[in-house]
PAKE-790815 format. One record per atom (N, C-alpha, C): y, x, z; residue in three letters. Coordinates in steps of 0.001 Angstrom, whole numbers, padded with zeros to 6 digits, always signed. Each point is the difference from the previous one (the first is absolute). Layout:
BEGIN
YXZALA ...
***
This chain:
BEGIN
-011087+002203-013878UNK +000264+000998+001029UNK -000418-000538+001365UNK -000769+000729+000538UNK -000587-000306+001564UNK +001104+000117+000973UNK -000082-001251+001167UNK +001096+000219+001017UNK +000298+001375+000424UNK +001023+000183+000396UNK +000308+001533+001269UNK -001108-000218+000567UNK -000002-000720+001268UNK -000911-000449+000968UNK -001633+000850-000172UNK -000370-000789-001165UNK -001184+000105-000833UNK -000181+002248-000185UNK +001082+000167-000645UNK -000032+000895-000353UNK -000068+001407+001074UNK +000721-000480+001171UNK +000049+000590+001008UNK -001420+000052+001104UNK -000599-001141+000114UNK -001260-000115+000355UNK -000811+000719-000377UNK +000125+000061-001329UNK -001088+000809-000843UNK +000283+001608+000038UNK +000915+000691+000476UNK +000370+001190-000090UNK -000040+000340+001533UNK +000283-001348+001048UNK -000910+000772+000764UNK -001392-000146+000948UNK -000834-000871-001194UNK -001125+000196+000101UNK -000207+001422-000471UNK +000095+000304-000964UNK +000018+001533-001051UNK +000111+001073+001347UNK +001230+000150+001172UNK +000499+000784+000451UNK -001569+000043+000844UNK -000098-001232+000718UNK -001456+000040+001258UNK -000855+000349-000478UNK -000288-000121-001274UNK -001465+000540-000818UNK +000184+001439+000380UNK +001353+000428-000576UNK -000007+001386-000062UNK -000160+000834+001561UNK +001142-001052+000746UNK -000483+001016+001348UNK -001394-000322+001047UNK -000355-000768-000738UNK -001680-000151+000452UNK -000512+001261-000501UNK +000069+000507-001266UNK -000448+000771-000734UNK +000083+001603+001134UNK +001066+000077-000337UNK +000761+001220+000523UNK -000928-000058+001534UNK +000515-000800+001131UNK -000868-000316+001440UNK -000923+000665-000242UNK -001411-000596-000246UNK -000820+000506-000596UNK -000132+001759-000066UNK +000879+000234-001055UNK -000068+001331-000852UNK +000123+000948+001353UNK +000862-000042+000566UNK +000986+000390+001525UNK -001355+000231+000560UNK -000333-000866+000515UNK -001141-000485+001493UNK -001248+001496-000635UNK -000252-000261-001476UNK -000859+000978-000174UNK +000378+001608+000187UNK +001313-000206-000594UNK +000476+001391-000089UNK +000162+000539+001615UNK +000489-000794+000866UNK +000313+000434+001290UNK -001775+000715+000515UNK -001045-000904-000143UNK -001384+000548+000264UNK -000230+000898-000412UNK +000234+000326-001581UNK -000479+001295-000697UNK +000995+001272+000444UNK +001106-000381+000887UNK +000712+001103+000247UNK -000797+000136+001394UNK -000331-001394+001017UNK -000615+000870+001004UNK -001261+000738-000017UNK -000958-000596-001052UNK -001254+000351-000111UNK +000388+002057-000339UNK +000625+000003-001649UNK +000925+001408+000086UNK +000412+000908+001123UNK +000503-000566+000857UNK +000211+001152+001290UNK -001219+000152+000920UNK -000790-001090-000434UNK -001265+000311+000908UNK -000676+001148-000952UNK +000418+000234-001167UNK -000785+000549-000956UNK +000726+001797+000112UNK +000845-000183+000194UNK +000887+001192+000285UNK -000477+000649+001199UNK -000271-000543+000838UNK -000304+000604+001489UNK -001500+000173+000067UNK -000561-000159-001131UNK -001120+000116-000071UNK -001387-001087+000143UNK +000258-001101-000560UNK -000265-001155-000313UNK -001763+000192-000421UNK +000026+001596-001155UNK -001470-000648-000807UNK +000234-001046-001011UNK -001455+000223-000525UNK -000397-000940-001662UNK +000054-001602+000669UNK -000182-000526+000978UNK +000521-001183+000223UNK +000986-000277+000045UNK +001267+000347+000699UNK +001465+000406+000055UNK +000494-000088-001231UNK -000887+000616-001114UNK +000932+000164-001602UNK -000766-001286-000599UNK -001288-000236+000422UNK -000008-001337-000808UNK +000422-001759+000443UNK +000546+000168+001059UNK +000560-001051+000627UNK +001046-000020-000736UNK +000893+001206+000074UNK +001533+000343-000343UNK -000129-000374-001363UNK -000653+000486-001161UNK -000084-000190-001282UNK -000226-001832-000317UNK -000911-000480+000879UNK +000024-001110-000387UNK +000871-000773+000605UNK +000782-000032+001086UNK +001431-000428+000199UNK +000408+000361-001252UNK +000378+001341-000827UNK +001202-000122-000488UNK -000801-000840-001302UNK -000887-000183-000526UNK -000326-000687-001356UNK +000304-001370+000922UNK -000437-000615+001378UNK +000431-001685-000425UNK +001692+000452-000220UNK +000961+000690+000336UNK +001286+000143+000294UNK +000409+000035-001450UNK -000818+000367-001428UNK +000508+000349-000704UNK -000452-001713-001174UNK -000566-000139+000462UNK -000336-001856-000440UNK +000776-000453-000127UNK +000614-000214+001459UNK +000829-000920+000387UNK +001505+000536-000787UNK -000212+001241-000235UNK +001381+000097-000683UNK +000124-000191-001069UNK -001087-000194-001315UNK -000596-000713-001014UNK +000406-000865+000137UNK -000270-001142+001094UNK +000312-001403+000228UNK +001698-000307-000254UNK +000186+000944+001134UNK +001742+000185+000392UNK +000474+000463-001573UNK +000019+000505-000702UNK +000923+000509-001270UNK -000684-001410-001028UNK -000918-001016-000062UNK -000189-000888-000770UNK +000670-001403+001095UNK +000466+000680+000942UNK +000434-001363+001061UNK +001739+000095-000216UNK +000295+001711-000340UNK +001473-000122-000300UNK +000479-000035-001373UNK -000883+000037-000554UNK +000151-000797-001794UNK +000842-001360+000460UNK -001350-000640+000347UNK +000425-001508+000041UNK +001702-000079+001036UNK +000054+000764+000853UNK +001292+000016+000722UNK +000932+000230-000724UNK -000437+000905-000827UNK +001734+000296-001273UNK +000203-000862-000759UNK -001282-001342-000709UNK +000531-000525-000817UNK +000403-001547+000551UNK -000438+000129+001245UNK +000893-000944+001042UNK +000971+000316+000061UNK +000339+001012-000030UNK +001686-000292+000778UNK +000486+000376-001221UNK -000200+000016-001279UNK +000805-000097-001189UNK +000158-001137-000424UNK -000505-001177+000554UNK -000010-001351-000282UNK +001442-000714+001132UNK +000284+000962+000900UNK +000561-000379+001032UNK +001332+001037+000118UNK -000088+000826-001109UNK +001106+001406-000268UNK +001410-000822-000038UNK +000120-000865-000752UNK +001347-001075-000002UNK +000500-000194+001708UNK -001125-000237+000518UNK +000492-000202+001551UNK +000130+001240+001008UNK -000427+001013-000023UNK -000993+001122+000599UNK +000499+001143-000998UNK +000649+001002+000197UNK +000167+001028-000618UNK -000856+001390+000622UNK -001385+000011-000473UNK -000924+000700+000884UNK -000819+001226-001189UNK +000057+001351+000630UNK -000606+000956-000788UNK -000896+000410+000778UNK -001462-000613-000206UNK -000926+000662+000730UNK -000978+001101-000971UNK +000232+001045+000876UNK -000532+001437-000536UNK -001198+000243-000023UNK -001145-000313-001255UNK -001366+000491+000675UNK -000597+001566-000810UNK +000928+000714-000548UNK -000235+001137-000055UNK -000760+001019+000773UNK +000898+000027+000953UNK -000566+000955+000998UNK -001408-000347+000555UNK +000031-001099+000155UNK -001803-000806+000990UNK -000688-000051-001431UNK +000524+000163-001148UNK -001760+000059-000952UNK -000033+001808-000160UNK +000991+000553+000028UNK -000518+001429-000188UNK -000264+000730+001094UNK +000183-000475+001528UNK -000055+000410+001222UNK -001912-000285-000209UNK -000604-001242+000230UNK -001521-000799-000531UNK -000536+001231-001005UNK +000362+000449-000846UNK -000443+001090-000704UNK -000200+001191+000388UNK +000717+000554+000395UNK +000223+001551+000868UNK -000804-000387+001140UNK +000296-000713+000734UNK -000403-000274+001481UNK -002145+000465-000086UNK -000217-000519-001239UNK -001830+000426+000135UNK -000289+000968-001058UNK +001070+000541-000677UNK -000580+001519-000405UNK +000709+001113+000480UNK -001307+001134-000771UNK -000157+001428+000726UNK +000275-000019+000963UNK -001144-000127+001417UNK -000209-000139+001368UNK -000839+001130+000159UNK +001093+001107+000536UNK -000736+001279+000182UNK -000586+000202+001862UNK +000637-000143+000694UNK +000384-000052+001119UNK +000273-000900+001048UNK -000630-000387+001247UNK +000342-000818+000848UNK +001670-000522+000503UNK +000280+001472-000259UNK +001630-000445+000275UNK +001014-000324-001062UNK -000621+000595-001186UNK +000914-000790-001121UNK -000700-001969-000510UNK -000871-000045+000924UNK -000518-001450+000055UNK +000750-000510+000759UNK +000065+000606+000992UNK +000732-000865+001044UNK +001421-000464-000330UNK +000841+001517-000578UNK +001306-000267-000117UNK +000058-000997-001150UNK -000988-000274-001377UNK +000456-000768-000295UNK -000418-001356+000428UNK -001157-000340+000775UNK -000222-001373+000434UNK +001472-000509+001051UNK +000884+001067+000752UNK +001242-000140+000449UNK +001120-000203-001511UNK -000203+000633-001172UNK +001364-000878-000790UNK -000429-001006-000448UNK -001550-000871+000282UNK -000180-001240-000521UNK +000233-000499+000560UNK -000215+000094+001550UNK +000281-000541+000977UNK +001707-000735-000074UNK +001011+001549+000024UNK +001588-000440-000657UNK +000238-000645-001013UNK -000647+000109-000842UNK +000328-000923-001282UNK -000292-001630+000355UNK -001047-000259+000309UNK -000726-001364+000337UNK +001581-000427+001102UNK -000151+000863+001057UNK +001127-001039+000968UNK +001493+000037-000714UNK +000385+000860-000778UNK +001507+000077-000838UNK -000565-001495-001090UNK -001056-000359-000286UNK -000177-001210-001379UNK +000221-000915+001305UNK -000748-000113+001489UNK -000081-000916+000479UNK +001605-000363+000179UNK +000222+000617+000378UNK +001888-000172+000628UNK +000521-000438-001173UNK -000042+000055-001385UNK +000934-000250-001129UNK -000638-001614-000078UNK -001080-000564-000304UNK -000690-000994+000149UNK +000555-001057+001024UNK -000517+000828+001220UNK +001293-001282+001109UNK +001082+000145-000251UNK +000576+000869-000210UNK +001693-000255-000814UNK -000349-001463-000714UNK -000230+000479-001237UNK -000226-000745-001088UNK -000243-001523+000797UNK -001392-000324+000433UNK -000200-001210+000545UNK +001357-000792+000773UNK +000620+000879+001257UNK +001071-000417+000799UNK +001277-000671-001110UNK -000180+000633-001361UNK +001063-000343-000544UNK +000043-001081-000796UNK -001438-000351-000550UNK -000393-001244-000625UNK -000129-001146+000605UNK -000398+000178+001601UNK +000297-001047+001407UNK +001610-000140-000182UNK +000418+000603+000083UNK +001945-000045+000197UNK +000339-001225-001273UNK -000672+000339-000798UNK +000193-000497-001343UNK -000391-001630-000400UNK -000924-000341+000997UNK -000481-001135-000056UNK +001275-001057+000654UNK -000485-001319-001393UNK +000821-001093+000211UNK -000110-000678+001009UNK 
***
């Protein structure tokens, strides 16, 4: 059996991977929402292809992020004895799904590049939870 110490390190390396991940995901999504209102107000075929390719790097990175919070869950099940932690990734893999189909409309783009937007900062906030509590935790 690996030290606490050990074990705790490693879960929150897991956590920084992940909110590197997420950062990332954010920074794009925030562009593809401004590029979007430029697209709304009348932006043009440049406007939608800026916006579109914001949201594909945005949707990478969330690829990254749901194989970055794998490794975060089976960290902190190594560390569950110490850490009584339920991290939820339901919602952020089926939010990643919905979020890039049937895109009829500029404004139903927008509104949902805004619930990726919420989802990403609700994972970020549970994450620094999580991290703050594995710091607390250290010997």
């Amino acid at each position: 059996m690996k030290d606490q110490n050990v074990e705790i390190n490693e879960a929150l390396d897991a956590c920084e991977n992940a909110l590197e991940c997420l950062e990332e995901a954010k920074r794009h999504l925030n562009s593809a929402r401004n590029w979007g209102i430029f697209d709304i107000v009348g932006g043009g075929l440049v406007a939608t292809l800026v916006k579109r390719q914001k949201m594909s790097n945005a949707r990478e990175y969330m690829k990254k992020t749901r194989s970055a919070l794998r490794v975060l869950k089976e960290e902190l099940m190594d560390v569950d004895d110490i850490l009584n932690v339920d991290l939820k990734t339901d919602d952020f893999l089926s939010f990643s799904d919905y979020f890039f189909d049937n895109i009829f409309s500029d404004l139903i783009v927008q509104d949902k590049i805004n619930d990726a937007r919420d989802n990403v900062d609700y994972l970020i906030n549970n994450i620094t939870l999580i991290r703050q509590s594995l710091l607390e935790r250290m010997i």
